[in-house]
N, C-alpha and C positions, 0 to 999 in steps of 0.2 A: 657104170657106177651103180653100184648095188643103194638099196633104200636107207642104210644107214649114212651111208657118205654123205645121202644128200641131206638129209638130215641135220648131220654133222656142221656140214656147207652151209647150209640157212643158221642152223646155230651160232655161227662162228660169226656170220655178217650180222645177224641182231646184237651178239655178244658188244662187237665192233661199234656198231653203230650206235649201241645205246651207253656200253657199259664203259666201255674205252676212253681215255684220255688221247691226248698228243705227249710224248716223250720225245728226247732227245737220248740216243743210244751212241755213246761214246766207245770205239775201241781203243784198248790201250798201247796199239802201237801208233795210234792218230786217227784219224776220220770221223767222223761225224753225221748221224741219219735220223731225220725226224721219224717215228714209227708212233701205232696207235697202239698203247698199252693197259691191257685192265689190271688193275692192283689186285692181291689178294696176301696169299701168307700160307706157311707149312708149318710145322712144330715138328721138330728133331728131340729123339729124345735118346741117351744113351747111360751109360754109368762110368763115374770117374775109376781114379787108381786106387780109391781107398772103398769104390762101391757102393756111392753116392748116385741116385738118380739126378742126370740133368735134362734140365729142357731148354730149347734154346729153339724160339721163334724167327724165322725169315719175313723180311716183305719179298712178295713175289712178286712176277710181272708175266702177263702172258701176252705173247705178241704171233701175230702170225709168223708161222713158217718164210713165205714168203717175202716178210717186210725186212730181212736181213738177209745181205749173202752170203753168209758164213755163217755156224751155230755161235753161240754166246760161248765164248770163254772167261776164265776166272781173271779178275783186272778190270774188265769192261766196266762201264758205269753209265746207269741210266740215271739221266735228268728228270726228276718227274714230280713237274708246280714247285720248283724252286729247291729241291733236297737233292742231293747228290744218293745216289745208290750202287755199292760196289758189287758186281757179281761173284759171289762167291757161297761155298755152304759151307757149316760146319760134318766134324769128327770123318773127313776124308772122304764127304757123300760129293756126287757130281754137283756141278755148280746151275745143272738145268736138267731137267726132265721132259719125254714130249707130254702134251697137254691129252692128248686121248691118241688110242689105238691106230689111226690112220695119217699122224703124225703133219698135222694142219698146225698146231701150235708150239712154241715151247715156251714155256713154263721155267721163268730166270729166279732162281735165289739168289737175294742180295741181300745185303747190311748196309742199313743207315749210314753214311760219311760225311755229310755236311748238310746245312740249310737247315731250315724248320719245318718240322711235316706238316 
């Protein structure tokens, strides 16, 4: 393990331990998994058909790699303090990204679907 992993590694467990909530990660063919999720956000920006700048904000979640056995696909829905949050991003970008270079976290775009935030 070279010196940034481990770095990465202690980062990821402060992250975890201070930053993080409990979530509820719903897949959308069934099952259900409590994981620790820290909240965050991206800004998509792209231009329409008429050449309009748009922007369009995600709430994100970043979860360890580990705390899922499968990547996040588009459908999935995190429960998180009471809001429902569907995985998915806009203008045909992936619905998750890894969180850094040695692929410890991913990094879920969703959109608000139900509950109060």
């Amino acid at each position: 393990m070279t010196m940034i992993e481990a770095a990465i590694d202690t980062m990821r467990a402060v992250q975890d331990e201070l930053l993080a909530s409990e979530a509820v990660y719903i897949r959308l063919g069934g099952g259900e998994k409590t994981v620790r999720a820290m909240p965050g956000r991206t800004v998509f920006r792209s231009v329409n058909d008429v050449g309009a700048w748009i922007r369009i904000e995600t709430r994100d979640f970043i979860v360890a790699a580990g705390a899922l056995d499968a990547p996040p696909e588009t459908g999935d829905v995190i429960r998180f303090r009471g809001a429902d949050y569907e995985v998915l991003a806009p203008n045909g970008e992936p619905a998750w990204r890894w969180s850094d270079p040695y692929r410890t976290a991913y990094r879920i775009h969703t959109k608000h679907t139900g509950g109060e935030e």
